[in-house]
C-alpha positions in Angstrom: 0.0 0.0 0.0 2.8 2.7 1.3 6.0 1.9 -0.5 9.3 4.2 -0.2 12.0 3.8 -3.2 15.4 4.6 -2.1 14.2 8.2 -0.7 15.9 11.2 0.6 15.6 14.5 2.5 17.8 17.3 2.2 17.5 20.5 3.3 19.2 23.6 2.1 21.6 24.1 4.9 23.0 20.5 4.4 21.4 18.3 7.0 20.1 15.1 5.9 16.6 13.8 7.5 16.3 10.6 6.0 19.2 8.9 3.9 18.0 6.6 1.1 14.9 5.4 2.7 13.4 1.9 1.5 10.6 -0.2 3.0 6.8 -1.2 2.3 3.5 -1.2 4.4 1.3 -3.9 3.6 -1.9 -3.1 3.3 -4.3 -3.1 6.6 -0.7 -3.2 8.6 -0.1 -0.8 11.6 3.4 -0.2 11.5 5.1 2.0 14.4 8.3 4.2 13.2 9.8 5.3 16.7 13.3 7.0 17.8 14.8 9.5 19.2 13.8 12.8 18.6 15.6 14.3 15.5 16.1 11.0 13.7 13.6 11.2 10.8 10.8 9.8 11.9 8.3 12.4 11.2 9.6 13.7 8.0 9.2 10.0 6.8 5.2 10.6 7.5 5.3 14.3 6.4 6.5 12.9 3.3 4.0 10.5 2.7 0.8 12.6 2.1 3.1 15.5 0.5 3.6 18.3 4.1 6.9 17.7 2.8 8.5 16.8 -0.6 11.8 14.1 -0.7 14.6 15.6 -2.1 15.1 12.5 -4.3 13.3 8.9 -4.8 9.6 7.9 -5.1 6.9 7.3 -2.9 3.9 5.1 -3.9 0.3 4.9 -1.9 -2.4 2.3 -3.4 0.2 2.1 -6.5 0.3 5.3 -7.4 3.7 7.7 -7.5 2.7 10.9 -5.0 4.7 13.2 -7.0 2.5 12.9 -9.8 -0.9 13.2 -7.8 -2.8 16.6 -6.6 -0.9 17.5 -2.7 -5.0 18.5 -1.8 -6.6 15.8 -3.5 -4.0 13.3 -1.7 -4.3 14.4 1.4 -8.1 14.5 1.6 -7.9 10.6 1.2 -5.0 10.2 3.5 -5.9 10.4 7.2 -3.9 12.2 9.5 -4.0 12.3 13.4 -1.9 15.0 15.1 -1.2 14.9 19.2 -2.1 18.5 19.2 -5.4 17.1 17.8 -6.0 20.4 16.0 -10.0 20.6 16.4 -12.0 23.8 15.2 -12.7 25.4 18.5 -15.8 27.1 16.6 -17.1 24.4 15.6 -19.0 21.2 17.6 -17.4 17.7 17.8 -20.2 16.3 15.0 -18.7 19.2 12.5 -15.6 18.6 13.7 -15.6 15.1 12.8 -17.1 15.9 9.7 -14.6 17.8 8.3 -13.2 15.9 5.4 -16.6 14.6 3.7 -18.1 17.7 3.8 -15.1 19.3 1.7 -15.1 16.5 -0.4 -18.6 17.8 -1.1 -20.7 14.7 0.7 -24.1 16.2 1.3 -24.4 17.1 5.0 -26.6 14.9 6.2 -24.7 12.1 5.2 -21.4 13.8 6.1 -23.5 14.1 9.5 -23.9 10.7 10.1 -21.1 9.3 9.0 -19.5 11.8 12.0 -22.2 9.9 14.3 -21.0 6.8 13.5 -17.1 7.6 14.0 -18.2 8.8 17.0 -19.9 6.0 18.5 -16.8 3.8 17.0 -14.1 5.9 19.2 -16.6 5.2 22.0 -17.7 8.4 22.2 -22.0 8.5 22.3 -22.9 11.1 19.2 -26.1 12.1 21.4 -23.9 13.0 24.2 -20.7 14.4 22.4 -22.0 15.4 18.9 -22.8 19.0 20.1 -20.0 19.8 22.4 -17.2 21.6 21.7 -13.8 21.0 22.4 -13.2 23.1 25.0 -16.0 20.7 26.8 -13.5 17.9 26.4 -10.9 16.1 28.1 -7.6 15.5 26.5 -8.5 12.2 26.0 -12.0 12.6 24.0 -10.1 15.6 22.3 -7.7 12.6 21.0 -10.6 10.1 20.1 -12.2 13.0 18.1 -9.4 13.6 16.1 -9.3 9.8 15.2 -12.7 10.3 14.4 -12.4 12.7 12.2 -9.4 11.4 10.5 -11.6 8.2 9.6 -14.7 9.8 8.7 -14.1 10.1 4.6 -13.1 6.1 4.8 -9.8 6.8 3.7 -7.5 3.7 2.5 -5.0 5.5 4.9 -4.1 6.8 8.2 -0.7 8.9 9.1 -0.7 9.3 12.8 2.0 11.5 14.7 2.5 10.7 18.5 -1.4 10.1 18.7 -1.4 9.7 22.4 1.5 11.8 24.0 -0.3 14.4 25.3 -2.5 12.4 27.8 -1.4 10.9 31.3 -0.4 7.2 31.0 -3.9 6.2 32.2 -6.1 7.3 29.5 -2.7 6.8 27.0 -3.1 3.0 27.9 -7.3 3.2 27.4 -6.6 5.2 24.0 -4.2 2.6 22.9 -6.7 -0.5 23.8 -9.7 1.6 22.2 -7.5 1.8 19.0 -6.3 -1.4 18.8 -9.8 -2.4 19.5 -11.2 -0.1 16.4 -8.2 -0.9 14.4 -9.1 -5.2 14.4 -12.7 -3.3 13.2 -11.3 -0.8 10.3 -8.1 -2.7 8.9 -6.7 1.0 7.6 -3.1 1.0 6.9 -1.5 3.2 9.5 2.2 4.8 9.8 2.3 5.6 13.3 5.3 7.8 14.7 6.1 7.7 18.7 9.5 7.8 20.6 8.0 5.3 23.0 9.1 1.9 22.5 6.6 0.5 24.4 3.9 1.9 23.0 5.8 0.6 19.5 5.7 -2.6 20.5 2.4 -2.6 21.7 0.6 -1.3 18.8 2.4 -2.2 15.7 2.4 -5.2 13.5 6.0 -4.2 12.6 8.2 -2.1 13.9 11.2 0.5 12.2 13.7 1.8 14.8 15.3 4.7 13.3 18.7 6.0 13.7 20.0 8.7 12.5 17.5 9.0 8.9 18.2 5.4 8.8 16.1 2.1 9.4 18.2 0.2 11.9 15.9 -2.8 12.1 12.5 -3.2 10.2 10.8 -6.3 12.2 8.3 -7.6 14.0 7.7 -6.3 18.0 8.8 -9.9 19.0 12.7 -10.1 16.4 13.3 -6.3 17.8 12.6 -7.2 21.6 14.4 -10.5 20.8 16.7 -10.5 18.2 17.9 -7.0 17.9 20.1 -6.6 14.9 22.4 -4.3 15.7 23.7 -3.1 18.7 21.8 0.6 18.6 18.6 -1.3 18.4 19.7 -3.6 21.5 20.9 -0.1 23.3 17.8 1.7 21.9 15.0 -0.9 23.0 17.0 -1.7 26.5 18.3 -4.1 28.5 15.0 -5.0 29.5 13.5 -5.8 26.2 12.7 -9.1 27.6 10.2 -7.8 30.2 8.8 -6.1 26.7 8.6 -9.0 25.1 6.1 -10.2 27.6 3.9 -8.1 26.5 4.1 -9.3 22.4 4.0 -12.6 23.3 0.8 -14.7 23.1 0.0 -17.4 25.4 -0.5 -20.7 23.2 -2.0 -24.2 24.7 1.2 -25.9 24.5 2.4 -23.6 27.1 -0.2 -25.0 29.4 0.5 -27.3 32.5 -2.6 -30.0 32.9 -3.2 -30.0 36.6 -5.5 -32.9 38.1 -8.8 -32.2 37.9 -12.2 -32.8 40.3 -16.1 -32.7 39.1 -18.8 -31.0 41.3 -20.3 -34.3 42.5 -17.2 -35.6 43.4 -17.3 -37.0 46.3 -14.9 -35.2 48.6 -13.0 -38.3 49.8 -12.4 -39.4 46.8 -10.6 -36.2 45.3 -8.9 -36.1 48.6 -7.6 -39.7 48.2 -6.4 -39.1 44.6 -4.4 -35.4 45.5 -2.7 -37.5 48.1 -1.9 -40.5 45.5 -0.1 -37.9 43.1 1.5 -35.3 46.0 -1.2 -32.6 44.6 -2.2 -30.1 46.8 -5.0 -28.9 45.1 -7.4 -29.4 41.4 -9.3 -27.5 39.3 -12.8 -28.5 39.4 -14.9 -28.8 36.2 -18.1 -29.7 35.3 -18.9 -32.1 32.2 -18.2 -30.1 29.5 -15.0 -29.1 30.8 -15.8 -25.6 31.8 -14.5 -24.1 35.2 -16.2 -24.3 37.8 -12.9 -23.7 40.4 -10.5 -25.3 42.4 -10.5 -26.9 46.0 -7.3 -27.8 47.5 -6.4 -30.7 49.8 -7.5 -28.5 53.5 -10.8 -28.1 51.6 -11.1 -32.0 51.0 -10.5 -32.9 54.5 -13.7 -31.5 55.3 -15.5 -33.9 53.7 -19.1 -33.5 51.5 -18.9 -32.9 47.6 -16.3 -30.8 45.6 -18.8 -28.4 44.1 -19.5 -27.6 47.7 -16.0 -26.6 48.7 -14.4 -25.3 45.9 -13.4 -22.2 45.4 -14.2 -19.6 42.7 -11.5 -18.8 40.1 -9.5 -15.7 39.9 -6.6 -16.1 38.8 -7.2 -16.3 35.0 -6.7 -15.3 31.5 -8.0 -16.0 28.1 -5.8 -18.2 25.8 -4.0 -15.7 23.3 -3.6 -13.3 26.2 -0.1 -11.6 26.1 2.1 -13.3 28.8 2.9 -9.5 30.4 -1.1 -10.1 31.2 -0.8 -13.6 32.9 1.8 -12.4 34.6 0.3 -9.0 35.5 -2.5 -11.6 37.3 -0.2 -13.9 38.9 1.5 -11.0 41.0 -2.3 -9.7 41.5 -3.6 -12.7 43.5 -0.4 -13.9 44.8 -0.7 -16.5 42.6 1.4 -19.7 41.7 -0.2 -20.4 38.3 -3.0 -19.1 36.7 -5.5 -20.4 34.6 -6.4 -20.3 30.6 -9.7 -20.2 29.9 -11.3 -20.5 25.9 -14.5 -18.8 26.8 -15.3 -20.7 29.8 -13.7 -23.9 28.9 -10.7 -24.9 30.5 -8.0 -25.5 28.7 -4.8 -25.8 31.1 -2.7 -24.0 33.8 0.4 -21.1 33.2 3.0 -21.6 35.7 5.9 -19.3 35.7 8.2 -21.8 34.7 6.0 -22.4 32.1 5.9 -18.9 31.3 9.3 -18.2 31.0 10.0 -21.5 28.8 7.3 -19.8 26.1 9.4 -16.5 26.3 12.1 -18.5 25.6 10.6 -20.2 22.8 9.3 -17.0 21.4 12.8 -15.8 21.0 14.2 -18.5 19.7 11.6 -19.3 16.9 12.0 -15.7 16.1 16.0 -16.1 15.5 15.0 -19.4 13.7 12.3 -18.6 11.5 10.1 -21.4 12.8 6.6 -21.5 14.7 6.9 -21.8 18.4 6.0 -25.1 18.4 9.2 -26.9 16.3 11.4 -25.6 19.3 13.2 -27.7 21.4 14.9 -27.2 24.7 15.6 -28.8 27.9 12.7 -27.6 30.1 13.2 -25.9 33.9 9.5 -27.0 33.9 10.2 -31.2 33.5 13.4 -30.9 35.7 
């Protein structure tokens, strides 16, 4: 969709933004460029829907060489999402949002409800919000409002410039979920800048860590966290890119411990005798169609009755596919030893954190190998 051809920027007093530039955005990727300030970053962006021209080299969108298109006709189907937001202060959020489709001379009714139904996709109710202004809004609804409008003519794609750097971590973290959540919804082909690594990680579907108006690495979140290739990436990400990693990496069923397990009518001697038989302190208890019911552990048994009626309700629990920096996140919550992976409500096995670091581990090196997770191999600290 977004391809860059050996591209430069020069500017008149000598200094050199970007240097050669070459890569491609699929289309309906997300893909983060983040650095350190001065690097290139932005004018890579800029460049794309024509705030700034290359010196030299060609830049294609959808196919088509930007040099040779209108600079107002492109950018009126290119999205573009500022941190300053840059609303109309005149003008109520419904307007607002409807910016682009009415210039591209929609009538406004439907420009109208197309704003309405931005709105209500950036979780913002249009019968609540629609006539506000922005100086009635947080910085946060400010921010959702500009992504808003930046959909609202449907375009193929969206340029977005530190999106969420001028809120407090809090609602940073919300904004981020919310677009995620809208971007699984809308598949739009997005160049995101930030200097925030983790907010890099988290978000893109590929990553480009810029050096000095060069690529250093053009990878996945999980190769950059664990395979940096060259030592500014390694420096640049940090020296706790594994922590990082946690949060890229997907908990899978063959990273699940099966635990013994109890059913409701169970008989509470019975469980008891077989915890005892295998050195078990406690079991998950299910019901018939394997969904969770609990767990009971071995004090529990002692007291004798049926295992429905002592167990325990479940807290300590994630869904399968959850990122490992969640399961984790949960453990430390409860205090727990393991927790457990649910498909819905179905059971499907236990994350211990010897488990969880042997899938970290795996994640890294199937990244270095090229392979799934499942083809690696390594003596376990989990079967020792």
């Amino acid at each position: 969709m977004i391809r860059f051809e050996q591209v430069t920027k020069r500017y008149p007093d000598g200094t050199t933004a970007v240097d050669g530039l070459s890569f491609e955005v699929a289309e309906g990727e997300l893909v983060t460029l983040v650095g350190p300030s001065g690097c290139g970053k932005t004018t890579t962006m800029m460049m794309v829907n024509r705030l700034i021209e290359p010196t030299s080299g060609r830049i294609t969108v959808g196919g088509e060489d930007i040099a040779r298109v209108d600079p107002v006709r492109l950018r009126r189907r290119i999205g573009y999402v500022i941190q300053q937001v840059g609303l109309f202060p005149h003008r109520t959020v419904l307007d607002n949002t409807a910016t682009v489709p009415t210039l591209l001379g929609w009538k406004r009714a439907r420009a109208r409800a197309r704003a309405a139904e931005l709105l209500d996709l950036v979780g913002l109710d249009p019968k609540t919000y629609g006539s506000r202004y922005p100086e009635q809004l947080s910085g946060g609804q400010r921010q959702r409002v500009g992504v808003a409008r930046a959909l609202a003519a449907d375009p193929p794609v969206l340029l977005m410039d530190e999106p969420f750097g001028a809120v407090d971590p809090v609602v940073r973290e919300q904004l981020q979920d919310e677009f995620l959540r809208m971007q699984e919804a809308v598949r739009k082909t997005v160049l995101l800048v930030t200097h925030d690594i983790e907010e890099a990680v988290r978000l893109g579907d590929r990553i480009a860590v810029y050096g000095a108006g060069r690529i250093e690495q053009f990878d996945t979140p999980g190769a950059v966290l664990g395979a940096p290739a060259t030592s500014y990436v390694a420096g640049f990400v940090g020296a706790d890119r594994g922590l990082k990693r946690l949060s890229v990496t997907e908990i899978e069923p063959d990273d699940l411990e099966q635990p013994l397990v109890a059913r409701p009518d169970e008989p509470a001697e019975r469980a008891l005798d077989r915890l005892r038989a295998e050195g078990a302190r406690w079991a998950v208890v299910l019901d018939a169609d394997g969904d969770l019911h609990g767990w009971v552990g071995i004090d529990e048994l002692a007291a004798g009755g049926t295992v429905g009626a002592l167990a325990h309700r479940m807290t300590a629990w994630v869904p399968v596919g959850a990122p490992l920096k969640q399961a984790f996140g949960v453990m430390l919550q409860y205090d727990a030893g393991w927790v457990a992976v649910l498909d819905g409500a179905r059971f499907l096995g236990v994350l211990t954190p010897a488990k969880l670091h042997e899938a970290l581990r795996r994640s890294v090196d199937a990244d270095a190998l090229g392979v799934a997770r499942g083809q690696v191999r390594f003596d376990s600290v989990a079967d020792a």
